[in-house]
N, C-alpha and C positions, 0 to 999 in steps of 0.2 A: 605594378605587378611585374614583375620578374620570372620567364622562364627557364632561364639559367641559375646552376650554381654559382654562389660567390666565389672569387678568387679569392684563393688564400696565399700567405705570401711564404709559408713555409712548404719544404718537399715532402712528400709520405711516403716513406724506404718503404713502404712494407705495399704496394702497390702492387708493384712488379710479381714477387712470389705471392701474393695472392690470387694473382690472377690467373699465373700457372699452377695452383692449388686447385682452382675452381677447375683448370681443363683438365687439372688430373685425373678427377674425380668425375668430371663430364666424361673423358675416354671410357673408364673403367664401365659407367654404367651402360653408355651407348654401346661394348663392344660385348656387354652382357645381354643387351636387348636386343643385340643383333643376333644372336644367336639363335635366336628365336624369330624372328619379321627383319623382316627388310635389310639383310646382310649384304646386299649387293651395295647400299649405301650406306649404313652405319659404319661397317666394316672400314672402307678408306675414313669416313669421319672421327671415328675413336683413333686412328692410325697415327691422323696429321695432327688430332688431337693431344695426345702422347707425349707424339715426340716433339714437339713445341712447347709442350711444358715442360719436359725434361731439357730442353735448350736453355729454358728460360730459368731454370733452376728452381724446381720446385720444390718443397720439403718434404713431399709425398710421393716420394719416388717409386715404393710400391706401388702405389697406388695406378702411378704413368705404365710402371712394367706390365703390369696385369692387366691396363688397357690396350696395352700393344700389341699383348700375347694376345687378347680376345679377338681383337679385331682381326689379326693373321689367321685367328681362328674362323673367324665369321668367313674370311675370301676362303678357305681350306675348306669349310663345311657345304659352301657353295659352290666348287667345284667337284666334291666331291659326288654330293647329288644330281649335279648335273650330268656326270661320269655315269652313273648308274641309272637316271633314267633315261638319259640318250636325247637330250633334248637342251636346248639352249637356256630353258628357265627350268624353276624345282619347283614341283605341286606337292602337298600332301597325299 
């Protein structure tokens, strides 16, 4: 029994941008469900999310932009509230 994969002897070009496809698309939703709960974290996590797959060369570059924008969105909407309720955290 085996719990590793087999090595294969050839490379998989398509590894790489996949992976930063997946984070692309990870950013975009975490920096849209930050918008909503737990912006103080998702926010930097959709951020470095991002831009790491936009390093990495993603094919979904919208995809990266629009998490990036969320996510700057998410620390902007959290300071914001915190501006207006005078307090170090935001309640409803």
């Amino acid at each position: 029994m085996h719990l590793t994969a087999p090595v294969t002897s050839g490379t998989d070009t398509r590894q790489g941008p996949r992976d930063a496809d997946g984070m692309a698309v990870a950013s975009f939703i975490l920096g849209l469900l930050g918008l909503l709960v737990l912006n103080i974290f998702l926010g930097p996590i959709a951020i470095v999310l991002a831009a790491v797959s936009l390093w990495r060369g993603t094919t979904r570059r919208g995809r990266a932009w629009l998490g990036l924008t969320l996510g700057v969105a998410d620390l902007a909407v959290l300071v914001l509230s915190m501006q207006l309720s005078h307090t170090i955290s935001w309640s409803l």
